[in-house]
N, C-alpha and C positions, 0 to 999 in steps of 0.2 A: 176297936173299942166296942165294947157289947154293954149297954146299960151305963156309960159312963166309967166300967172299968177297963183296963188292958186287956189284949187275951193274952199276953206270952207277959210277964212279970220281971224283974227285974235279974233274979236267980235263971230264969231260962236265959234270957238274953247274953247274961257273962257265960254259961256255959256254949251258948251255938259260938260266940266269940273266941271262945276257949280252943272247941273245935275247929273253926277256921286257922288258928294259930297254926295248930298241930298240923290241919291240912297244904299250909302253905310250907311248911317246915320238911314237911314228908316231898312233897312237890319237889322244894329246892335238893334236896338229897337225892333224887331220883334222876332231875338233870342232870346232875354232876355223876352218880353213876353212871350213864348212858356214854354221855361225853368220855370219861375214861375209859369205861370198855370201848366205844370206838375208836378209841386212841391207842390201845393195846392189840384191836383184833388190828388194824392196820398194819402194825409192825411185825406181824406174823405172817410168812410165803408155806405152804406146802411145795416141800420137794421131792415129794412121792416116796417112794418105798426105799429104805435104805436096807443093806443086807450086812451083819457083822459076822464075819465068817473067823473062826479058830481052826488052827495048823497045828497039831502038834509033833512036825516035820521043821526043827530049825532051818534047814538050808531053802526047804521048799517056801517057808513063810519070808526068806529070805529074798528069794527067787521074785514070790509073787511080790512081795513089797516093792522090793525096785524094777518091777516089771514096768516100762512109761504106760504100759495100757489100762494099767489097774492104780493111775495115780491121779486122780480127778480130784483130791484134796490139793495136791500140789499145784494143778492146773488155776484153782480156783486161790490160790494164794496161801493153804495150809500145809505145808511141807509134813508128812508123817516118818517118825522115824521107827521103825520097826523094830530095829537090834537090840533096842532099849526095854522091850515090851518082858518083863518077869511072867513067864508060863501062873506062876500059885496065883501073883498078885490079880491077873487077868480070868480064871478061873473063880476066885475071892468074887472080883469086882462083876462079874456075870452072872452068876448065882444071885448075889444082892440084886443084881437090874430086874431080874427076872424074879425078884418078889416084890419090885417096886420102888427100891430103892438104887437111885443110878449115882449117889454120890461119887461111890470110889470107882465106876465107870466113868464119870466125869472127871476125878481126879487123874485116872491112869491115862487116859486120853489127852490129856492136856500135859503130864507130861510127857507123850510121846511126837505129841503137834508144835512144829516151829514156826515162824513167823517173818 
């Protein structure tokens, strides 16, 4: 009080209240983003460098498919079935990955993987 008046009035006061609203609001959203992105980065392993290699030798894609040395999907539980793999569909679905879009990558892998 300066002279028997306030210095900060009644208008400032709701607005610094105003502000702490919002600051406490932005606060609370920020924990909770932290919490989930730690909750996501968790669930995420790198497993280094994977290589997808195209044949376009049937017997030889054949060959290498069921070769046991080159079956480390199967090892790890994901059986690949190769016979099944459409040369266009596989071509289609590579070109798409390779501008970013890995859907019908994901589609055509899944269905060539058994379980």
């Amino acid at each position: 009080m300066d002279d028997g008046k306030p210095i900060v009035g009644p208008t400032e006061l709701q607005a610094q209240a105003n502000l702490l609203s919002v600051l406490q609001l932005v606060g609370a959203a920020l924990t909770t983003l932290a919490a989930d992105v730690t909750g996501r980065v968790a669930k995420i392993r790198d497993r280094g460098v994977v290589r997808l290699i195209e044949c376009a030798d049937a017997p030889l894609a054949k060959l290498i498919a069921n070769d046991p040395r080159t079956q480390m999907s199967r090892e790890a539980g994901w059986p690949v079935d190769w016979s099944g793999l459409d040369p266009e569909r596989n071509t289609e679905a590579s070109i798409a990955s390779l501008r970013g879009d890995n859907g019908l990558l994901r589609d055509l892998l899944g269905s060539l993987v058994g379980r």
